[in-house]
Backbone bond lengths (Angstrom), bond angles and torsions (degrees), N, CA, C in turn:
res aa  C-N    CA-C-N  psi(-1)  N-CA   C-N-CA  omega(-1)  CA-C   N-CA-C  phi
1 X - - - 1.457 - - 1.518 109.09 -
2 X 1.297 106.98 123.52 1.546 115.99 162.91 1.196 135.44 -93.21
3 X 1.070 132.17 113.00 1.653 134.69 -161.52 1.754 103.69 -108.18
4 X 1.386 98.26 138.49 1.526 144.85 163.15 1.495 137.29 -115.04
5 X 1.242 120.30 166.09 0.842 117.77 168.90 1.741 113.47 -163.39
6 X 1.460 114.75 132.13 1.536 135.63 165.20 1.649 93.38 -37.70
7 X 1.490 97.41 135.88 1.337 116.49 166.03 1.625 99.34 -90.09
8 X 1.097 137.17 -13.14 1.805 140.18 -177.26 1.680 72.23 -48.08
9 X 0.951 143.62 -66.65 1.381 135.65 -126.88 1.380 90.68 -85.98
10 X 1.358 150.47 19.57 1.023 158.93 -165.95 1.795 136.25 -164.08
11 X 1.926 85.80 35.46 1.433 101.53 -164.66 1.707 136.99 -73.55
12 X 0.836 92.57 114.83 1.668 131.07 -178.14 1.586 117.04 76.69
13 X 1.545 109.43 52.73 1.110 123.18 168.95 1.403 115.90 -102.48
14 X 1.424 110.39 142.36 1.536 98.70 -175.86 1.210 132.64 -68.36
15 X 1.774 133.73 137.93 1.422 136.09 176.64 1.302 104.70 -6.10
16 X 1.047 125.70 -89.19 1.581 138.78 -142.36 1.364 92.45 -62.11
17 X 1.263 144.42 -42.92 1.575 130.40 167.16 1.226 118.72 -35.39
18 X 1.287 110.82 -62.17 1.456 116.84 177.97 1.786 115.64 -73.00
19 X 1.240 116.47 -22.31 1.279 97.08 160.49 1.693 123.33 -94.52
20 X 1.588 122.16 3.67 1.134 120.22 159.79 1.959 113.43 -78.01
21 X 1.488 117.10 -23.16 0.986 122.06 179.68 1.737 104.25 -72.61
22 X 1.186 117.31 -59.88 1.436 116.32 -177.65 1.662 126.19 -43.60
23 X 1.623 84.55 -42.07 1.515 96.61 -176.87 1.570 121.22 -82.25
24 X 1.589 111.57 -3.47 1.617 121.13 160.47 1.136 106.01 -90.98
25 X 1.384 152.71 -28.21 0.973 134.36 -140.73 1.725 100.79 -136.96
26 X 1.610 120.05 12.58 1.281 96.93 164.88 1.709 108.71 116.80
27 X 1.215 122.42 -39.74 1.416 123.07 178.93 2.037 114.87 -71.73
28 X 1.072 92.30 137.10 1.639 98.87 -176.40 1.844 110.04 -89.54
29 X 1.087 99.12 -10.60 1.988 105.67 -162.79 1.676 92.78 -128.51
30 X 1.365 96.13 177.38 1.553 132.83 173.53 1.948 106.04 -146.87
31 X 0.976 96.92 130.01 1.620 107.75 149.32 1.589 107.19 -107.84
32 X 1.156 101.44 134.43 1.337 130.05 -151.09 1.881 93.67 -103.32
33 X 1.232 124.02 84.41 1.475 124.21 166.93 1.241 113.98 -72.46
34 X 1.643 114.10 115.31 1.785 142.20 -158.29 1.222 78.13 -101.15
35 X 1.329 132.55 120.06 1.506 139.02 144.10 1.716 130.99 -162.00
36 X 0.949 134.75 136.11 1.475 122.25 -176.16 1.317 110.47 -45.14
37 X 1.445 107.06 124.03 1.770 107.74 167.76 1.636 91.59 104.89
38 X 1.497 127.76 -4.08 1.246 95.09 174.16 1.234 95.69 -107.79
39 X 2.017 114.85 -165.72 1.400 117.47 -170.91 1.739 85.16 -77.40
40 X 1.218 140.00 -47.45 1.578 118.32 176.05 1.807 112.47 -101.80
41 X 1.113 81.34 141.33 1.300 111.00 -158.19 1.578 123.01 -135.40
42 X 1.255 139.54 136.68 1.273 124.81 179.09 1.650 144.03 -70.71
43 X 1.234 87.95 6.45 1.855 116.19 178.93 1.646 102.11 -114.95
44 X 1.736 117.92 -0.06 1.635 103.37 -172.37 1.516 90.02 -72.27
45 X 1.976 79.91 141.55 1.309 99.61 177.42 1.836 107.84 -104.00
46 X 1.737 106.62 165.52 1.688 111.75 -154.75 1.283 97.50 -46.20
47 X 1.321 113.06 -65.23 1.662 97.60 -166.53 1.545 146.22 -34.03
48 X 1.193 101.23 -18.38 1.699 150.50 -172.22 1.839 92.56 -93.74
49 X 0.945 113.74 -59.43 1.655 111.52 -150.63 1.873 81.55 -83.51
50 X 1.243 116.48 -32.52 1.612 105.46 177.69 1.578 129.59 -41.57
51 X 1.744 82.81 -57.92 1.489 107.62 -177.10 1.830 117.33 -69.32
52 X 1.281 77.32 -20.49 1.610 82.58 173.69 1.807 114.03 -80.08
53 X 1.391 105.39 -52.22 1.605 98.10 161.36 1.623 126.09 -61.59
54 X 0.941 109.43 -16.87 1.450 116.68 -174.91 1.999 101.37 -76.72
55 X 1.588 107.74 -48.76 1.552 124.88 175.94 1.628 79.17 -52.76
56 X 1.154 125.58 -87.56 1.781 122.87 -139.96 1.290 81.68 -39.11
57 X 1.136 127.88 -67.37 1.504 131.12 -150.59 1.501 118.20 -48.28
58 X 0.870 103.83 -67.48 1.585 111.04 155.63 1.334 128.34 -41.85
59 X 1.200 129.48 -18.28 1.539 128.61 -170.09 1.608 96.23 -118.82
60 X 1.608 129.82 9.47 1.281 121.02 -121.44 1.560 137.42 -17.90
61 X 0.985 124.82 82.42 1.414 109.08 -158.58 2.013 71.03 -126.88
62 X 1.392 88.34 146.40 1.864 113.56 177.95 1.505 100.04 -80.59
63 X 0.990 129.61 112.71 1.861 150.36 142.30 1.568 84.36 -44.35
64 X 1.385 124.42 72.92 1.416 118.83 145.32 1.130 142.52 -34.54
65 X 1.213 119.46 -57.21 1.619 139.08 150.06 1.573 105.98 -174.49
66 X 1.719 82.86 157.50 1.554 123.13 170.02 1.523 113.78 -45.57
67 X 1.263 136.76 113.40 1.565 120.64 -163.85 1.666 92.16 -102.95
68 X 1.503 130.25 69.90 1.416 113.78 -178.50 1.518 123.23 -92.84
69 X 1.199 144.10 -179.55 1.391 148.63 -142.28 0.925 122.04 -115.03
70 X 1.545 117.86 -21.03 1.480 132.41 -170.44 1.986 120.55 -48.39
71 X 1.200 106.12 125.66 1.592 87.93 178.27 1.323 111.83 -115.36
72 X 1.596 94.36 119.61 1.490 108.87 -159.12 1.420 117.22 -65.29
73 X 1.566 128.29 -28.64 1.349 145.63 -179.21 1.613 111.46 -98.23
74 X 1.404 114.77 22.92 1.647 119.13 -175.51 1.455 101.53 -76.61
75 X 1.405 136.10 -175.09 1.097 124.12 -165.13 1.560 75.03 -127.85
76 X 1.433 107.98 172.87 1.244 128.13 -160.89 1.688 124.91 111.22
77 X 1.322 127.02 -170.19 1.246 135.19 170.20 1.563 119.74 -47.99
78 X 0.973 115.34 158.21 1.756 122.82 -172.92 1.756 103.11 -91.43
79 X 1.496 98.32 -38.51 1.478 105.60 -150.83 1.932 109.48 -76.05
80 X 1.205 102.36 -50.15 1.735 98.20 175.30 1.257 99.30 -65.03
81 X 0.979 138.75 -65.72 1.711 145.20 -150.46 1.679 93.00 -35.09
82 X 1.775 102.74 -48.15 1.836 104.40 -164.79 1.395 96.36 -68.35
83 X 1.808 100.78 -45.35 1.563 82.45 -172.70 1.423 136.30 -71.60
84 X 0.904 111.50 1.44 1.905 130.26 171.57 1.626 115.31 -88.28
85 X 1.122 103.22 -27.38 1.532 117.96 176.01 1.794 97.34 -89.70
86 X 1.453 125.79 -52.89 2.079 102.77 -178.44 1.727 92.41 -57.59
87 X 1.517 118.84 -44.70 1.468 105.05 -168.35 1.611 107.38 -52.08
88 X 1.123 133.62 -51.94 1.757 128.93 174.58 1.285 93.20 -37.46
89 X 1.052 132.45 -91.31 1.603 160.50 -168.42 1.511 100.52 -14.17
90 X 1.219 106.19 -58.44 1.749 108.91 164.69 1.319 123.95 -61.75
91 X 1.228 100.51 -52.55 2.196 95.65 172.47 1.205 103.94 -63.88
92 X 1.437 143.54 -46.79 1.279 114.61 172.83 1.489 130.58 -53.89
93 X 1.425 107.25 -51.52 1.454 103.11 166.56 1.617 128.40 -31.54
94 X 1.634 97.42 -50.90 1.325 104.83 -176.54 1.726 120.66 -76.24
95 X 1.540 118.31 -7.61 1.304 122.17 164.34 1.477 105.10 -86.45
96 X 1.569 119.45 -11.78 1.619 105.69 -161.23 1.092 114.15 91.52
97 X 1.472 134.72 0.06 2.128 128.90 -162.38 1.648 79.62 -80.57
98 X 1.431 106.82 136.70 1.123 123.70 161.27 2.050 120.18 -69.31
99 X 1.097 108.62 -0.74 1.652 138.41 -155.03 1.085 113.27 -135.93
100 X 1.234 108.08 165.90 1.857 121.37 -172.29 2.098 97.00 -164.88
101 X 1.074 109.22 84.80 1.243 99.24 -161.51 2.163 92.60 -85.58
102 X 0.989 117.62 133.77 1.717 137.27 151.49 1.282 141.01 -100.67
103 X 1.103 113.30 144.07 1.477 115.93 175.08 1.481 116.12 -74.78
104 X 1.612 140.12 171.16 0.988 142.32 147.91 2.062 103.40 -95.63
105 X 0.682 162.69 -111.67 1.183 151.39 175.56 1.325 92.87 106.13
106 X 1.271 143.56 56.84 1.688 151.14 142.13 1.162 142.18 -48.29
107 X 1.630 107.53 -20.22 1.589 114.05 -172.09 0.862 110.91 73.15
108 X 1.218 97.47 177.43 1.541 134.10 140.23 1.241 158.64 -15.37
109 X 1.622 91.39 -37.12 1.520 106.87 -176.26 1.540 112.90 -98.47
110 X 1.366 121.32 -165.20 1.346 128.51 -162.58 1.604 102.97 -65.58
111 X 1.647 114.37 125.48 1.354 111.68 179.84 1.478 147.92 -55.53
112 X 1.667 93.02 -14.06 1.538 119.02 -170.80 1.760 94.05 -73.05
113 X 1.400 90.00 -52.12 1.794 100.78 -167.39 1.584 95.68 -67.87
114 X 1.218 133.19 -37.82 1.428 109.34 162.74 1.322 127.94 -48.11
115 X 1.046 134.63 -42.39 1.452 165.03 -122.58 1.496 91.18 -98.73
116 X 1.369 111.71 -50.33 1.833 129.18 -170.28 1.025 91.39 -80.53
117 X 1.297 135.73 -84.67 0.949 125.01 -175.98 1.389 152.28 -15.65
118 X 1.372 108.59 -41.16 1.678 142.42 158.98 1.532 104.08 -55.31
119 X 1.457 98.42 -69.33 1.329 120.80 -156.31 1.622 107.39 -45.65
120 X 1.371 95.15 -53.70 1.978 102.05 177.00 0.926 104.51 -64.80
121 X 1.636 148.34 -45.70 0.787 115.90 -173.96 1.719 136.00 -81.14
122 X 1.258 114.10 -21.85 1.121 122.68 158.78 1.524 108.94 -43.06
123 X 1.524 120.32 -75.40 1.151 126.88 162.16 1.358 122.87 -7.05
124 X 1.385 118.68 -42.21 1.487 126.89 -168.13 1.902 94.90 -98.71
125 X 0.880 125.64 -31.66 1.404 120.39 171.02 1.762 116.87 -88.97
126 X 1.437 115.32 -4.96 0.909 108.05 -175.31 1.385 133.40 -57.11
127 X 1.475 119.00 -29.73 1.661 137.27 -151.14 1.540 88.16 -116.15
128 X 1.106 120.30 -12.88 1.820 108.99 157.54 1.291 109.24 -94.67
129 X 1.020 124.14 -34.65 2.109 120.85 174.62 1.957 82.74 -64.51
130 X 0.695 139.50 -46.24 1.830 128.01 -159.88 1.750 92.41 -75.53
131 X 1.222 121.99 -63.62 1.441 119.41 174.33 1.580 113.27 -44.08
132 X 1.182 124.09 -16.69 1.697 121.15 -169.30 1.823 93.74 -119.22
133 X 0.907 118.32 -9.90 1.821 108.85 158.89 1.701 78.82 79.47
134 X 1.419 133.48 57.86 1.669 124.50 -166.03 2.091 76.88 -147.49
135 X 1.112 89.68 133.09 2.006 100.72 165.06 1.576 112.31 -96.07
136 X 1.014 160.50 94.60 1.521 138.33 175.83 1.510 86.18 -69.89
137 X 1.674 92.96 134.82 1.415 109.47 161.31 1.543 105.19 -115.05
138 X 1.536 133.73 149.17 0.951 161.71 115.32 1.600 119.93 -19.11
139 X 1.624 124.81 93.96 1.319 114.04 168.57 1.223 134.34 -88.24
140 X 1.464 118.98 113.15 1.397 105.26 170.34 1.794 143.22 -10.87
141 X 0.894 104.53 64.53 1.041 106.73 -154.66 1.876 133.19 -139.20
142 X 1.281 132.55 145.68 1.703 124.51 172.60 1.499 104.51 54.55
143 X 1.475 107.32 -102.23 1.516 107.97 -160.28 1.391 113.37 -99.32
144 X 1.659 101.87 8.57 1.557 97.07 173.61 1.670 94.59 -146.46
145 X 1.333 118.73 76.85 1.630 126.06 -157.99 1.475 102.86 -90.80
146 X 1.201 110.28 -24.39 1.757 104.92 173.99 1.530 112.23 -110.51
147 X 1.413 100.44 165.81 1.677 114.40 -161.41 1.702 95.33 -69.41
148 X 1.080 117.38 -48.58 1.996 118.78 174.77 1.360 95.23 -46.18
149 X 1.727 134.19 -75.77 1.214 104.01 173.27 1.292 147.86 -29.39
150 X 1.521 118.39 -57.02 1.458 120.61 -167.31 1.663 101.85 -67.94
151 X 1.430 116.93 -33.14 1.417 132.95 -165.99 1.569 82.30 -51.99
152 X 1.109 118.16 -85.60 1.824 136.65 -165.61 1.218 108.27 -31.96
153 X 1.503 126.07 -62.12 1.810 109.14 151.47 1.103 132.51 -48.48
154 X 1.595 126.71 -37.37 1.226 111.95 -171.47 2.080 109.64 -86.27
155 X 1.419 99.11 12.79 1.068 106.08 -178.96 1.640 124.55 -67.00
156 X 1.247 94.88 -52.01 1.688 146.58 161.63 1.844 113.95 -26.29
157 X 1.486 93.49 -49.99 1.641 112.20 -165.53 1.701 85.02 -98.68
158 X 0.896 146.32 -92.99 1.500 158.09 -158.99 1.324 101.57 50.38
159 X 1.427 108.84 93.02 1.372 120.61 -175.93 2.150 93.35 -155.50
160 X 1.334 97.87 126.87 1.284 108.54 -158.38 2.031 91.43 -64.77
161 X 0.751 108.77 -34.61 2.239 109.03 179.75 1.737 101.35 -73.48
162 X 1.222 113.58 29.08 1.677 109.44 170.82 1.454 101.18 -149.25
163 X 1.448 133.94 121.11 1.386 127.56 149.40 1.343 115.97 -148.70
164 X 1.347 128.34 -140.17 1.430 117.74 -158.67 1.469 105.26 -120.33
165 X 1.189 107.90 157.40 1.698 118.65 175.64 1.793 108.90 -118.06
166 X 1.141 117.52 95.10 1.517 130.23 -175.64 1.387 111.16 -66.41
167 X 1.537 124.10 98.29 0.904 134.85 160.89 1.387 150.95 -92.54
168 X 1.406 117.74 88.29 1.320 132.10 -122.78 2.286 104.67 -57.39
169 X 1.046 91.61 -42.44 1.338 108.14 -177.85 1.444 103.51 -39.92
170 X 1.179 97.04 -78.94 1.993 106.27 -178.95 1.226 116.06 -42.95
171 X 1.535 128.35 -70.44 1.428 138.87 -167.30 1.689 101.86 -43.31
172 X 1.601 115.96 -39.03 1.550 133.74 -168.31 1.612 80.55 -71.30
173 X 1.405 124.04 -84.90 1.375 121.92 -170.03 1.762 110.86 -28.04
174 X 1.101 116.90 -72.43 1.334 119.78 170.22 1.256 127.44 -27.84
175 X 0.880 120.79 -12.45 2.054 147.23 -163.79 1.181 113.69 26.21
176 X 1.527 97.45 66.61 1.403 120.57 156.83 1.660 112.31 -89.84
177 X 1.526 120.32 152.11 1.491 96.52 161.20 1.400 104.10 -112.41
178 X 1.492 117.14 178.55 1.233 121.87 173.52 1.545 140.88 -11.96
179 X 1.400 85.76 -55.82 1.578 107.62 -163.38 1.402 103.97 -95.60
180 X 1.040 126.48 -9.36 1.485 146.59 164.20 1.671 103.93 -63.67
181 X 1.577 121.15 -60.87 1.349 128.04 -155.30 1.580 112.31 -87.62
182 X 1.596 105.27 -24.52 1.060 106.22 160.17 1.440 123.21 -70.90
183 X 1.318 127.75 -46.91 1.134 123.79 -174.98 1.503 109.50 -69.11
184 X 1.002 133.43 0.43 1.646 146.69 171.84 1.553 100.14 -84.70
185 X 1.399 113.62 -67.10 1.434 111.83 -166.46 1.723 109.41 -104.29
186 X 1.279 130.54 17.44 1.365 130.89 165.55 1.666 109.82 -41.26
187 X 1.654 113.60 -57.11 1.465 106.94 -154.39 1.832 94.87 -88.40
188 X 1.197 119.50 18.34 1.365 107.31 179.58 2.108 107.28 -132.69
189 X 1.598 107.43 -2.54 1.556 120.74 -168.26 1.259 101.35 -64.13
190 X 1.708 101.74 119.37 1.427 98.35 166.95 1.852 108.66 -104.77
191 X 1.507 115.23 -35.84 1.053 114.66 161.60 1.189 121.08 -156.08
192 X 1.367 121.09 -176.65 1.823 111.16 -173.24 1.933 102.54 -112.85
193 X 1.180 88.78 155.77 2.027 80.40 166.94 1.764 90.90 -139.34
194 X 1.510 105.71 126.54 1.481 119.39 161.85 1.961 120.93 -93.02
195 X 0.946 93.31 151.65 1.700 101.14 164.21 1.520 107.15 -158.76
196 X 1.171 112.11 -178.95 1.271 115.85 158.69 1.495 130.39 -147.28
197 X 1.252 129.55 174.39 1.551 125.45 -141.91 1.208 101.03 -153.35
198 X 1.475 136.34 147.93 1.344 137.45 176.76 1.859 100.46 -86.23
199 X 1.605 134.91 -19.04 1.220 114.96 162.11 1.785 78.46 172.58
200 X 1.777 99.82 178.14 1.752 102.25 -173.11 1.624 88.45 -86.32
201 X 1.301 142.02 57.20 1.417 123.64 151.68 1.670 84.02 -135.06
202 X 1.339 136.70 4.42 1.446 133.78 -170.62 1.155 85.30 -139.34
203 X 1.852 126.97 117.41 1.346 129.99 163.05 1.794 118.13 -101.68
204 X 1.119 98.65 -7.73 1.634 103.10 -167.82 1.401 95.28 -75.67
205 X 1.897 75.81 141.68 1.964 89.71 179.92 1.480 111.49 -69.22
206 X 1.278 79.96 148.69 2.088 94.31 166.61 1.737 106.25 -125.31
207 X 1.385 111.08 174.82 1.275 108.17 166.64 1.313 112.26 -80.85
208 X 1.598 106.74 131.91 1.097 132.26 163.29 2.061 118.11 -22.39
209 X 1.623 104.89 127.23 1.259 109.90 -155.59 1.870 120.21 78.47
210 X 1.415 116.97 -3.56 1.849 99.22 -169.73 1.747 86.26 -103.09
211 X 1.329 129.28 -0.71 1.451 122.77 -176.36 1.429 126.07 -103.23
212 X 0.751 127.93 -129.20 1.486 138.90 -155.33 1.950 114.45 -135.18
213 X 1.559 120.85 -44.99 1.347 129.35 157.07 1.440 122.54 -11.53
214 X 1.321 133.11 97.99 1.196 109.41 154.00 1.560 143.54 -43.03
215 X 0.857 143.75 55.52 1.120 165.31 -173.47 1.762 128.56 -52.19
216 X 1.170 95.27 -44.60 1.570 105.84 175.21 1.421 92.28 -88.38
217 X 1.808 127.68 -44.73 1.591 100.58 -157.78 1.888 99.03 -76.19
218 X 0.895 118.12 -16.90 1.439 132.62 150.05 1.510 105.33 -19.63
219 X 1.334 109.76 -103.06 1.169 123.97 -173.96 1.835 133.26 -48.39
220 X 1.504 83.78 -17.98 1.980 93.36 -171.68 1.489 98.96 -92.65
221 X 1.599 120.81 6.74 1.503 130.30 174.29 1.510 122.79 -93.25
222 X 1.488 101.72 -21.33 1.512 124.62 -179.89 1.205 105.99 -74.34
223 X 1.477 96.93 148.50 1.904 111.67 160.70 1.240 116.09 -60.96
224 X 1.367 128.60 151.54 1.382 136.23 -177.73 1.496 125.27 -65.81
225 X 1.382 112.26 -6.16 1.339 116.95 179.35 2.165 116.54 -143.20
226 X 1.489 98.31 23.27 1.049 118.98 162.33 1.862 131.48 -67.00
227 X 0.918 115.24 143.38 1.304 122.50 178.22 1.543 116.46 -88.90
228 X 1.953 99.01 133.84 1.230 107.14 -167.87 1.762 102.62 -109.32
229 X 0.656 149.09 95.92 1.987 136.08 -173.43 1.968 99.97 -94.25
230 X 1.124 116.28 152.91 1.322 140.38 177.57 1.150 117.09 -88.52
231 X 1.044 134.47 50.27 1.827 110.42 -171.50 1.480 117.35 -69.73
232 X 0.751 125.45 135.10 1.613 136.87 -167.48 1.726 111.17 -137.48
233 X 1.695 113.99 86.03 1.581 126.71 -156.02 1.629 104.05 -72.70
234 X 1.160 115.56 61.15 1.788 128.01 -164.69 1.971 93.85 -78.17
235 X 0.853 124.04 -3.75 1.508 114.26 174.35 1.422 110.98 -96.96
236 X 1.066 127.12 -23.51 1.470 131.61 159.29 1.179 138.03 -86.82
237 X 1.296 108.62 -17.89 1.770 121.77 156.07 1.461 106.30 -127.35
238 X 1.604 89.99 102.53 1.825 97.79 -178.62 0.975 88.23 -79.06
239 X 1.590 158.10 -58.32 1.698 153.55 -158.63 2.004 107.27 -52.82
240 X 1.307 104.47 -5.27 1.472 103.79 -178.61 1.657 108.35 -84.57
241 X 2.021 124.68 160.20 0.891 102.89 -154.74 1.120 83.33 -100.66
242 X 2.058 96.06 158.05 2.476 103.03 -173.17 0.960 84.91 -54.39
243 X 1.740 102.59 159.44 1.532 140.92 -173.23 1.758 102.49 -77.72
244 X 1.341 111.51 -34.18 1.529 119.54 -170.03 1.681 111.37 -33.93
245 X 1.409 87.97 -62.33 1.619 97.66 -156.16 1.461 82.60 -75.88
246 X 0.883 147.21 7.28 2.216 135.51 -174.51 1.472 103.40 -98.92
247 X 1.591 110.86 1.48 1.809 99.17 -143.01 2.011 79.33 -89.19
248 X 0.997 132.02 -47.60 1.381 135.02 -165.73 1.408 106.63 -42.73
249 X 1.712 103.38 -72.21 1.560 114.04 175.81 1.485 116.80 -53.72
250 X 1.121 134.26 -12.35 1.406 138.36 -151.48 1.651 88.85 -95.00
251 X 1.735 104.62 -56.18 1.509 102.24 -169.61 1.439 106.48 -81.03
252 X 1.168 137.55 5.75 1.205 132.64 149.13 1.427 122.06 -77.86
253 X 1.081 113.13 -32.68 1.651 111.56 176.37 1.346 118.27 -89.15
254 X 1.051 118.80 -18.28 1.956 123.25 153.92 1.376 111.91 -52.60
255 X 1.752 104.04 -57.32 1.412 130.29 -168.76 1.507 103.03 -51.82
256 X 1.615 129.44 -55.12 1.507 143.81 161.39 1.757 113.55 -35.92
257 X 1.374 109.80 -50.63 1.558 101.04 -154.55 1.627 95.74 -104.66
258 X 1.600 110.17 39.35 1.678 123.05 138.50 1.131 118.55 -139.99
């Protein structure tokens, strides 16, 4: 098992913090949070995206993937959505993230027509994520919160540069269990992200193990050399405690429950 961790939990502090934190305390990866105002961002320009591969490199810590926002099943036009998605596709490449993590963001409306919707377009970005050595994964997530969901779109596309990102929180919300979500998203898992939660009416992070998440039956389902990342949503519950001081105990208690 390879452990990571979301820079979300570390918002708008510069790279090298978070990769001096990872690299004391035990984590092998970064998820790379794509957003305005952070150090990656969807307007960073090369010089920027250099130094940033050059930092991973140096600190070695793995640019796991790009954590960007895009919702691939939103309703609207076909044509920006792709073109905002090859633009990800390139900043990851150019940091090295082996990943391209997405939203489903579908709404409301009838699920099938979400479903298409996604599906083409991925489809249409697919054979440039394969040319850039980049996976878009699919996060568990909003309008497709359980692993049977995301599975059923990503069914659609079956193109080896698209699969799923298992996100333990949601699939649990969804009331799926473990062994359920894996067997949904096995032939498409690119990686898992854990947190934990005091219950679905309490979302604020805690350290890993003080909540409610299945977590270990989680993990004893995974392949032996799979990637585990932390996300810890610290920009939306400022009253939660910083991620800093959690990062030690955190990779010890992953490290324990295999």
């Amino acid at each position: 098992m390879r452990l990571a961790f979301s820079t979300l939990g570390l918002p708008r502090l510069p790279l090298t913090t978070a990769l001096r934190l990872a690299a004391a305390h035990g984590w092998q990866g970064l998820e790379l949070r794509c957003a305005p105002g952070e150090p990656v961002h969807p307007a960073m320009p090369a010089a920027e995206r250099r130094h940033a591969r050059e930092a991973l490199a140096a600190f070695g810590i793995a640019p796991l993937a790009l954590a960007g926002y895009l919702g691939i099943a939103a309703p609207g036009a076909d044509e920006p959505l792709v073109r905002a998605l090859c633009g990800q596709l390139r900043l990851a490449a150019d940091l090295g993230a082996r990943h391209l993590r997405v939203f489903p963001q579908g709404g409301n409306g009838p699920a099938e027509e979400a479903d298409h919707r996604a599906a083409r377009r991925l489809a249409a970005a697919a054979d440039t994520a394969q040319r850039l050595g980049v996976r878009i994964l699919l996060e568990t997530h909003d309008s497709h919160r359980g692993g049977r969901d995301a599975a059923r779109l990503l069914q659609l596309v079956a193109h080896p540069a698209v699969g799923a990102l298992w996100d333990l929180m949601h699939t649990h919300l969804a009331g799926e269990q473990p062994v359920e979500t894996f067997a949904a998203l096995a032939p498409h898992l690119g990686y898992v992200q854990v947190k934990d939660i005091a219950g679905p009416q309490d979302l604020t992070p805690l350290p890993l193990g003080a909540g409610v998440l299945p977590i270990a039956e989680c993990l004893r389902l995974l392949p032996a050399d799979c990637w585990v990342s932390w996300e810890y949503e610290a920009p939306w519950f400022p009253d939660a405690a910083p991620l800093a001081p959690l990062l030690g105990p955190g990779a010890r208690h992953l490290a324990r429950l295999r």
